[in-house]
LOTOR-602460 format. One line per 8 residues: for each residue x, y, z of C-alpha. Coordinates in pm, 1 decimal. Layout:
X:Y:Z | ...
***
This chain:
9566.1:18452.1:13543.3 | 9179.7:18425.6:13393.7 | 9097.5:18208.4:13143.4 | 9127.5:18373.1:12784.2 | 8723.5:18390.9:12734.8 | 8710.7:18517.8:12378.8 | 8317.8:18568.7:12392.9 | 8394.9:18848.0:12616.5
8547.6:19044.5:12339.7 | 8350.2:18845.8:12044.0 | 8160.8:19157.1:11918.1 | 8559.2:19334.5:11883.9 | 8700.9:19047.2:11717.4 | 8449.9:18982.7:11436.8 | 8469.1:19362.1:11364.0 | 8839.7:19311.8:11335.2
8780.2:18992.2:11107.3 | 8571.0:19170.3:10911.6 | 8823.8:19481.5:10852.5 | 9066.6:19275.5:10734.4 | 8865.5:19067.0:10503.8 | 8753.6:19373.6:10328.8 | 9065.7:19477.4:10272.3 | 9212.8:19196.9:10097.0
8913.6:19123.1:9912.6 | 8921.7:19521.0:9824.5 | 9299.3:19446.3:9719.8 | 9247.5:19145.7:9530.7 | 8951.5:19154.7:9378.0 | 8799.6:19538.7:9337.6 | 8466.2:19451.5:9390.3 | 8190.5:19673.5:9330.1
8029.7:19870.4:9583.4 | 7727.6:19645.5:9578.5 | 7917.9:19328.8:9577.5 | 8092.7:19457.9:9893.4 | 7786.8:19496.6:10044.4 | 7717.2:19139.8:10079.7 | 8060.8:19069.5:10283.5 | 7947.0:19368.5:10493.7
7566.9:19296.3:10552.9 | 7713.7:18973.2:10689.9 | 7981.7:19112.8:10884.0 | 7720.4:19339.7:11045.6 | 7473.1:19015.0:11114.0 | 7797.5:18853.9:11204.3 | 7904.4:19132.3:11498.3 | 7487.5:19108.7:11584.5
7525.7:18714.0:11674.3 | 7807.5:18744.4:11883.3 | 7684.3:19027.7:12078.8 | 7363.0:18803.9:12157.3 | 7661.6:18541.2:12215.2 | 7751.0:18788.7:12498.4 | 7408.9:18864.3:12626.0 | 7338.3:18478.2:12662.4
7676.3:18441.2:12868.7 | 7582.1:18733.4:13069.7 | 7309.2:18613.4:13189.8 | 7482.7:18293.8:13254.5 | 7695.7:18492.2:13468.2 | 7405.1:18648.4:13673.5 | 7243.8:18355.7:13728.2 | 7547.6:18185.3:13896.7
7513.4:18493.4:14111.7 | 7786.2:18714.0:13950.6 | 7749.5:19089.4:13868.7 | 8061.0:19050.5:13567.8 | 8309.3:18805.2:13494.6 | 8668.6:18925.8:13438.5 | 8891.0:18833.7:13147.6 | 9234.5:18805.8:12980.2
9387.8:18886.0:13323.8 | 9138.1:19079.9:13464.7 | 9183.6:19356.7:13169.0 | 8780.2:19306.6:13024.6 | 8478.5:19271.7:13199.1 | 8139.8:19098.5:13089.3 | 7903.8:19336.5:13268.0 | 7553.1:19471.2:13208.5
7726.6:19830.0:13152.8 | 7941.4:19664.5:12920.4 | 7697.2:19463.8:12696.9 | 7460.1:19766.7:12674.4 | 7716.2:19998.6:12525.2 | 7818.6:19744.7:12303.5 | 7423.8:19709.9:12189.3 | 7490.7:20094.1:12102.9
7744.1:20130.1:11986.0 | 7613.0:19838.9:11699.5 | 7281.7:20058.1:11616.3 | 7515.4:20307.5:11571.0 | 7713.9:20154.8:11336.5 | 7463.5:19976.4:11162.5 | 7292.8:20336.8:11061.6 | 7608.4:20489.0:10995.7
7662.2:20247.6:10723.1 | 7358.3:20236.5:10583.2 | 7329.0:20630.4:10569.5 | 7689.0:20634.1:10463.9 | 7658.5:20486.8:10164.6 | 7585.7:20747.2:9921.2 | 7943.9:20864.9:10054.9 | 8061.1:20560.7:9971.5
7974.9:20513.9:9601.1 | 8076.4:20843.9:9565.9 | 8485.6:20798.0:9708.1 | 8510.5:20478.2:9461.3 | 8824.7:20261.3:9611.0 | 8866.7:20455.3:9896.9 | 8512.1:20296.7:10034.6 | 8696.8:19976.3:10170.0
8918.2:20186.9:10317.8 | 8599.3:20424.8:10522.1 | 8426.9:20082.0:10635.5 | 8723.4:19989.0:10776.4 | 8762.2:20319.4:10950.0 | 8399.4:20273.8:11109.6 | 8450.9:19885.1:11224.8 | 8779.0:19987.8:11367.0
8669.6:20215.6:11566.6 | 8345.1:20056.5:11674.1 | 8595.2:19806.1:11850.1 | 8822.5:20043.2:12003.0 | 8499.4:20244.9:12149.9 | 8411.8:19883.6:12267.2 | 8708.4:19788.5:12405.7 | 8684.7:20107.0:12616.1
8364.3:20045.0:12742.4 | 8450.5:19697.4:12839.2 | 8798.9:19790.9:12980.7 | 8841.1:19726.4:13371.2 | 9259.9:19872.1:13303.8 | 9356.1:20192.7:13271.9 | 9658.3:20062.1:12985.4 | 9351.2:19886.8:12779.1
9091.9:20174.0:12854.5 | 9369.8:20369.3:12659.7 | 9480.5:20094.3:12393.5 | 9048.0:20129.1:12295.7 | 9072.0:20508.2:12299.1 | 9337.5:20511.8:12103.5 | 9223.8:20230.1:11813.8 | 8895.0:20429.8:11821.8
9004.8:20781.1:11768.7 | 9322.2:20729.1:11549.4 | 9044.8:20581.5:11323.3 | 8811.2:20856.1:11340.6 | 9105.5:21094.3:11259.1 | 9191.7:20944.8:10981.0 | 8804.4:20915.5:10886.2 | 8760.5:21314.8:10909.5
8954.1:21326.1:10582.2 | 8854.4:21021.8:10420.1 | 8694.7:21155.8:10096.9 | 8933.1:21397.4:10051.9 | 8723.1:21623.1:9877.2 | 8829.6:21983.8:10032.3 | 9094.4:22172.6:10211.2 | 8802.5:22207.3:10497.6
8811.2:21785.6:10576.7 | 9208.8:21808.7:10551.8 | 9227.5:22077.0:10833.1 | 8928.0:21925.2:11053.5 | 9148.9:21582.0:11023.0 | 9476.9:21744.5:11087.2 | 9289.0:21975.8:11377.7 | 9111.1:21637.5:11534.6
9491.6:21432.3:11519.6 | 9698.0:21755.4:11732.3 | 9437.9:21822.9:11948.1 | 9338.9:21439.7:12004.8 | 9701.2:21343.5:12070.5 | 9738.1:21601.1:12301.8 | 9460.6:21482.1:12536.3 | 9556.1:21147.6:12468.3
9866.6:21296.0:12621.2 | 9698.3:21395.9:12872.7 | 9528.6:21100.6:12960.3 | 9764.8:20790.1:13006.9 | 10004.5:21047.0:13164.2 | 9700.0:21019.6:13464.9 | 9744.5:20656.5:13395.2 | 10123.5:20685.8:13517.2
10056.6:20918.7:13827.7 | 9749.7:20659.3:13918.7 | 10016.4:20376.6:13925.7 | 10267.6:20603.9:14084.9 | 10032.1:20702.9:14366.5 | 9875.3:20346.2:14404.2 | 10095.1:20102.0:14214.9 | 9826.3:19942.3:13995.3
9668.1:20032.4:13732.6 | 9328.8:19884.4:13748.6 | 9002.6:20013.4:13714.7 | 8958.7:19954.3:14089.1 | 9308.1:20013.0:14201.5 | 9183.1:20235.0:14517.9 | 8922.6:20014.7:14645.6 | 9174.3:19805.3:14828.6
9449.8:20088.7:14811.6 | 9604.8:20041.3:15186.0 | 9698.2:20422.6:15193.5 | 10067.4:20391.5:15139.9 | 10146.6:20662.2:14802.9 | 10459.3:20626.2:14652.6 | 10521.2:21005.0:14582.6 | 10222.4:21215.9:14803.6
9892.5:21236.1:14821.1 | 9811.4:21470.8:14619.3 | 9942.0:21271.6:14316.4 | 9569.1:21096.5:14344.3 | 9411.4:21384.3:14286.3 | 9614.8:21479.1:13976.4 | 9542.6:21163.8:13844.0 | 9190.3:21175.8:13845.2
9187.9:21532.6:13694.7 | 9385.9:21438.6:13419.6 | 9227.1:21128.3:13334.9 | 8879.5:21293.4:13335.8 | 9025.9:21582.5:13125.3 | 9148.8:21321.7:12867.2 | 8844.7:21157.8:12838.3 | 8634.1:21510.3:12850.5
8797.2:21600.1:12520.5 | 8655.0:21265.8:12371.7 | 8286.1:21385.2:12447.6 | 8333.5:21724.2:12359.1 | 8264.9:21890.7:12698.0 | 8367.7:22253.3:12747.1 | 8605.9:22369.1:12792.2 | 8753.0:22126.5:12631.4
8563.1:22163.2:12300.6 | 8689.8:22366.8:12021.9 | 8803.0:22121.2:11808.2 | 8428.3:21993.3:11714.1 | 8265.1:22268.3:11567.1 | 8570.5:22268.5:11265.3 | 8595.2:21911.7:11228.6 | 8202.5:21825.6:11239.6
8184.1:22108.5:10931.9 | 8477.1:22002.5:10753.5 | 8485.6:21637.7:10758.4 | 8259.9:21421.5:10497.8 | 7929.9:21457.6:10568.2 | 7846.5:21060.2:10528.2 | 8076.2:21018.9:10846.5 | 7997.9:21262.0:11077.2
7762.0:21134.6:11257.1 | 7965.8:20824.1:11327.6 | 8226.5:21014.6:11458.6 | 8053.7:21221.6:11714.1 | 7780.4:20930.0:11859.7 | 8005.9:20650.0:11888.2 | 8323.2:20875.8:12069.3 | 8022.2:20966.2:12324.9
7923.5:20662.7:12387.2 | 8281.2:20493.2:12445.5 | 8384.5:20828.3:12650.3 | 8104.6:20851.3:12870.0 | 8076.3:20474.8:12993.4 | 8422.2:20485.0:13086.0 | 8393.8:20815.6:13257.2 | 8118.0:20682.9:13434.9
8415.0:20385.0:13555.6 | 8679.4:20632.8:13654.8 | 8432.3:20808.5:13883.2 | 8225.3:20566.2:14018.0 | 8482.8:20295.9:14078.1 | 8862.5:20490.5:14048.2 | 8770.6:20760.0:14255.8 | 8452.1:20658.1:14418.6
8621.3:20778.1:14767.7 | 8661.5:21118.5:14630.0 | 8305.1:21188.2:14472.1 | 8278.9:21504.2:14728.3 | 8578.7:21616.1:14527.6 | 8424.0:21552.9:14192.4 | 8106.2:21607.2:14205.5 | 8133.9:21959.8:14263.8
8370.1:22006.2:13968.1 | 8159.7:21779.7:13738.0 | 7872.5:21973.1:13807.4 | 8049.9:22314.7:13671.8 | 8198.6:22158.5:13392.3 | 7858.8:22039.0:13325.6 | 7709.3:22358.2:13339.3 | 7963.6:22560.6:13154.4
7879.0:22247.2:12853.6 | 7522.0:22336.0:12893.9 | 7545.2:22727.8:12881.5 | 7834.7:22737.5:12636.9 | 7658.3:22496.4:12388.1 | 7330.7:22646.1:12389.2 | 7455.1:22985.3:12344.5 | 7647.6:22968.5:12051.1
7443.7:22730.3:11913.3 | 7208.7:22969.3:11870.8 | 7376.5:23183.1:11684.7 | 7510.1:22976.0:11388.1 | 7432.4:22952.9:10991.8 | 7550.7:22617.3:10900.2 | 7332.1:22281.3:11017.5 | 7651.1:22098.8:11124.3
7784.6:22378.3:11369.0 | 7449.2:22366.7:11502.2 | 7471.5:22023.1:11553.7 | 7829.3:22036.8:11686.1 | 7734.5:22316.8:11917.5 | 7449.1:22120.8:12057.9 | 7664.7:21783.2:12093.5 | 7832.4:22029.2:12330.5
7513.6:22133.9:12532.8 | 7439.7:21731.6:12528.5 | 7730.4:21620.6:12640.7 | 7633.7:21875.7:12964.4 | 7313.2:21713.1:12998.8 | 7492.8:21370.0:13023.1 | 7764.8:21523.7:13214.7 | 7433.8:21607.6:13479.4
7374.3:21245.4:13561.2 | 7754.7:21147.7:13594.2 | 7796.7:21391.6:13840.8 | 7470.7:21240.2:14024.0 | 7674.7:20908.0:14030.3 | 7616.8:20535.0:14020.6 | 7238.8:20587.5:14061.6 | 7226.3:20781.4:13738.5
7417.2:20495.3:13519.0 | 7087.8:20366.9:13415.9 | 6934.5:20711.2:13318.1 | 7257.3:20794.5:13122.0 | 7318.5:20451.0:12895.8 | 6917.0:20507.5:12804.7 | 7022.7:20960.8:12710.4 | 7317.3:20759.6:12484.6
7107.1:20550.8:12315.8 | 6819.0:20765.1:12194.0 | 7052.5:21063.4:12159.7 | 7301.4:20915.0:11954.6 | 7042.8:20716.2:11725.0 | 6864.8:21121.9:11638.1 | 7245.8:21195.0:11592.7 | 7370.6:20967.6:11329.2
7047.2:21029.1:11154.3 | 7026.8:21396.4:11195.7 | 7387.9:21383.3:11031.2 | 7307.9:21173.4:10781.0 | 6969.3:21333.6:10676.8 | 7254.8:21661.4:10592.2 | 7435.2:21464.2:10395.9 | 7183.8:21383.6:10179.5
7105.8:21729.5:10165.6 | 7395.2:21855.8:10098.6 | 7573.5:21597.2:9926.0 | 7764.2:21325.7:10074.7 | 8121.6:21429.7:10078.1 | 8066.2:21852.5:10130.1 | 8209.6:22011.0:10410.7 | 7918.0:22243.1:10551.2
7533.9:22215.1:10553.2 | 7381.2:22591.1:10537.9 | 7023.9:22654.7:10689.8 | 6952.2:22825.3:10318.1 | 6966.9:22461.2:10202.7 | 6684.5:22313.8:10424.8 | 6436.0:22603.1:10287.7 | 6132.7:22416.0:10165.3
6254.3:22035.3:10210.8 | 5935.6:21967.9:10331.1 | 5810.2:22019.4:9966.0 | 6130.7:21845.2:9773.7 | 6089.8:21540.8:10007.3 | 5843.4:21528.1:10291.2 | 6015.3:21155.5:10404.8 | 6333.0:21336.9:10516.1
6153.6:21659.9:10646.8 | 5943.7:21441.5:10883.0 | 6257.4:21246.6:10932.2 | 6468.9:21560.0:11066.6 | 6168.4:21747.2:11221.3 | 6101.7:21415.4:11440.6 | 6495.0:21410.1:11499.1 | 6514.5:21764.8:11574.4
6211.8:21764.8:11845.5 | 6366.0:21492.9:12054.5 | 6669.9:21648.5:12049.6 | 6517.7:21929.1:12204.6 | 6392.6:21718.2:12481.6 | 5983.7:21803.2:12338.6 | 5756.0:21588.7:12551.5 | 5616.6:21280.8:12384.1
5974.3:21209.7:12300.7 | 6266.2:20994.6:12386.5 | 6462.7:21317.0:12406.6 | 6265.0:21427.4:12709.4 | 6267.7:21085.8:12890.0 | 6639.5:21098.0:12884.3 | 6665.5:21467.0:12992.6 | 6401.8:21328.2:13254.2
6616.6:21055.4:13399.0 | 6951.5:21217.6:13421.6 | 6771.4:21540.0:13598.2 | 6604.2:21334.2:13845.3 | 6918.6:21186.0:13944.2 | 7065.7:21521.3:14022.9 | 6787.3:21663.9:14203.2 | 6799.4:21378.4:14444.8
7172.4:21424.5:14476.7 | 7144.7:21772.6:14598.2 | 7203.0:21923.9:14225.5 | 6899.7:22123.2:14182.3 | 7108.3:22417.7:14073.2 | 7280.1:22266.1:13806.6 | 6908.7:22070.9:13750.4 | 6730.0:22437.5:13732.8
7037.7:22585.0:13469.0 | 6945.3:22253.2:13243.1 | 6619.8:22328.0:13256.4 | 6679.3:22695.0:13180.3 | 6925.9:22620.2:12898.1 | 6667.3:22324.1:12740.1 | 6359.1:22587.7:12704.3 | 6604.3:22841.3:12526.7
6776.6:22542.3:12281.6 | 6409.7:22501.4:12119.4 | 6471.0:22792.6:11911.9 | 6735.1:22677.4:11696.2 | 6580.7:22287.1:11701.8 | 6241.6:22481.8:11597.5 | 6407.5:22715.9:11332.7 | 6550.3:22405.1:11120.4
6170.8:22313.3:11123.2 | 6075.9:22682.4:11037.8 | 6324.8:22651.4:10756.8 | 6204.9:22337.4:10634.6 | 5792.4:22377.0:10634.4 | 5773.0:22715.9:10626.9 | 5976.9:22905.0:10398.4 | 6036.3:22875.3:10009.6
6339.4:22733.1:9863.8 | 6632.4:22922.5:9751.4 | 6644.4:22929.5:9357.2 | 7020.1:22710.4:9393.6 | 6840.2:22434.0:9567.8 | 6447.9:22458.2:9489.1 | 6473.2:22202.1:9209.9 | 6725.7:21971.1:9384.5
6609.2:21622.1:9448.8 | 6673.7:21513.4:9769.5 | 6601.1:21115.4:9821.9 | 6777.8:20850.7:10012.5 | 6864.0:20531.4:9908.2 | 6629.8:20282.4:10053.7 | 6914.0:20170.5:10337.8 | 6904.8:20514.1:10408.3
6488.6:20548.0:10423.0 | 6461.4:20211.0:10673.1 | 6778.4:20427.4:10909.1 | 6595.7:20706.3:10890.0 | 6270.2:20499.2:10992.7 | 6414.9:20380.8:11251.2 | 6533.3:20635.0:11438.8 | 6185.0:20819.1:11445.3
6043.8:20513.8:11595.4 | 6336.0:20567.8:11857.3 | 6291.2:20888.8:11923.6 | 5845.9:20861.2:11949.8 | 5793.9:20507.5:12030.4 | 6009.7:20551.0:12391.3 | 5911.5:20893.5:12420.1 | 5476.0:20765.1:12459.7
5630.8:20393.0:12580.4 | 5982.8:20417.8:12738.9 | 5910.0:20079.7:12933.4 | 6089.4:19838.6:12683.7 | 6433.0:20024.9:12667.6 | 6415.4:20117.5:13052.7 | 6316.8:19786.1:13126.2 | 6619.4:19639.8:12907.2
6856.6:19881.6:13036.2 | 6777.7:19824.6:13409.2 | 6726.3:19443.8:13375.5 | 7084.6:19388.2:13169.4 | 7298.9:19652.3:13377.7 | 7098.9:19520.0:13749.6
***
């Protein structure tokens, strides 16, 4: 049995520390929202430390000639892949909160409750990236999106968040359902349920053959639904528009990045022997993402079922460099990070515009932002434009990487229908912009201030030196990625 190395899950357990501290202090004492944000700024530096805790042991690791080191009986693994999610998947968080917190003022007692919601889930999404078992792959899917359901309807503030929650919970279960049933026909067709349970499987299936290839399809259905490809999608338009705007953002970026790091482990270790069965299939399921998103993206009136719609047409593009394989890993943890940073910000910038607890963001209420507040105009425009992949911006080094992969794995196709789909997605990127610098405000919102709070203003900051400083210098992150995860 390994050794019970709790630095490999450090970043999990101070999150989980810190959840249950801010509940009993929430219980006891009733703090103020300001007080509380002492306990959490120091949670947050807290969860920051032991991640670097993990980076220093990593490298430990590598330089004792290691790729990873296994732990709690070979269920975790300390690996590049691993540690940069986790690095993620804590920017993530970190803006969430701070772009959160008009929501949270606003909900009163039920604040402790939402930050306990977000850390919860942070760890789950964690756990799942780390996982190297199918059984705690599932046990982190599970902690992260039974959190997130719960999240959709936090402020309960509308019948629109209690249907996206209720929506979210059936159809979540369901591929939840879905996938740890492919976790029983994996162990039934190769008795183990490990992460590489075919690389030494001797050929002898318990049932048939054919049970394998079940498996896989089910498990990468399961985990599909997570990252909202299509077909497997409809859920996320409803819930993105329904569920507190302060929140939203979290939801969507940090199920990605859990979802698509352990799809990348299912098909690149699981099933590496049958990538000239799932590439193919990838590849369409990455395309019908792509085309799907982009079309009905474009026709939409509210901001958030834009946004959902184009989460869809993202989670194609990523979908691209899975299907490319190992040699796209790099290419894809580098689309996660810039993507979901212009995410959670692009979210939160609509909350602010439309209050933090609505349910809907109309394009009639970004009419002349750029004249109420030119900080979150720039803010969104700059979000907006490396979404769309616009040269100059991280957006289009991501798109760059994943593509390239795919073109030298024989995908030009599905390369050329990207490329296709990313020209035609600058219209309704460019017509937020349009709506924002270029036409007058509405009379209902032309004299409504719109201003974050200054935790907001440094988030928002932030994120468009993300999204232009490693679109003109992409070196640092590239380098980072490729030097951790090598």
């Amino acid at each position: 049995m390994s050794d019970l190395i709790w630095s490999a899950i450090a970043p999990e357990l101070v999150l989980v520390i810190l959840s249950g501290l801010i509940l009993v202090v929430s219980v006891w004492k009733k703090p103020p929202l300001k007080s509380m944000a002492v306990l959490v700024g120091a949670g947050l530096v807290a969860t920051w430390a032991a991640w670097g805790l993990q980076l220093s042991r990593l490298q430990d690791i590598v330089d004792a000639g290691s790729f990873g080191a296994l732990a709690f009986n070979d269920m975790v693994i300390t690996d590049g892949t691993a540690v940069i999610a986790r690095l993620i998947l804590m920017v993530i968080l970190t803006l969430a909160v701070a772009l959160a917190w008009p929501m949270l003022d606003e909900i009163g007692q039920r604040s402790a409750e939402a930050l306990v919601l977000m850390f919860l889930a942070t760890a789950g999404f964690m756990l799942l990236a780390a996982a190297t078992n199918l059984v705690m792959a599932f046990i982190g899917l599970e902690v992260g999106s039974i959190s997130l359901y719960v999240l959709a309807a936090v402020a309960r503030k509308s019948r629109l968040a209690d249907e996206a929650a209720m929506k979210y919970f059936l159809l979540g279960s369901f591929a939840s359902a879905v996938f740890i049933y492919g976790v029983a026909l994996l162990y039934a067709g190769s008795g183990s349920v490990s992460i590489d349970a075919l690389r030494s499987f001797s050929g002898r299936v318990i049932v048939s053959p054919g049970v394998l290839y079940v498996s896989m399809a089910m498990l990468v259905v399961g985990v599909l639904f997570k990252v909202t490809a299509a077909p497997f999608h409809a859920w996320a338009p409803d819930v993105y528009q329904g569920s507190a705007a302060g929140v939203v953002g979290f939801m969507a970026a940090a199920a990605k990045v859990g979802g698509f790091v352990a799809l990348v482990r299912i098909v690149g270790i699981t099933y590496v022997r049958f990538a000239d069965d799932w590439r193919p299939a990838l590849a369409a399921i990455a395309a019908l993402s792509i085309v799907l998103g982009t079309l009905l993206a474009l026709s939409q009136t509210d901001f958030r079922r834009m946004l959902a719609y184009s989460g869809i047409a993202h989670a194609g593009f990523i979908l691209v460099g899975v299907a490319a394989g190992r040699s796209a890993n790099e290419a894809i943890l580098f689309y996660l990070a810039v993507y979901t940073v212009q995410l959670v910000t692009a979210f939160g910038i609509a909350a602010i515009v439309s209050g933090p607890t609505s349910s809907g963001s109309p394009f009639s209420a970004y009419k002349g932002l750029a004249s109420r507040s030119p900080f979150l105009a720039a803010g969104l425009a700059t979000t907006m434009l490396g979404m769309s992949g616009m040269p100059i911006t991280s957006g289009f080094i991501g798109k760059l990487g994943v593509f390239r992969a795919a073109w030298e794995k024989g995908l030009e196709w599905l390369v050329v229908v990207a490329l296709v789909a990313s020209v035609a997605a600058f219209f309704f990127y460019l017509r937020v912009i349009v709506d924002m610098y270029m036409r007058d405000p509405d009379e209902e919102t032309a004299d409504v201030a719109a201003e974050p709070q200054v935790a907001g203003r440094v988030a928002i900051a932030v994120a468009v030196v993300v999204t232009v400083l490693f679109g003109l210098y992409p070196s640092p992150l590239l380098d980072l990625i490729r030097n951790v995860v090598s």
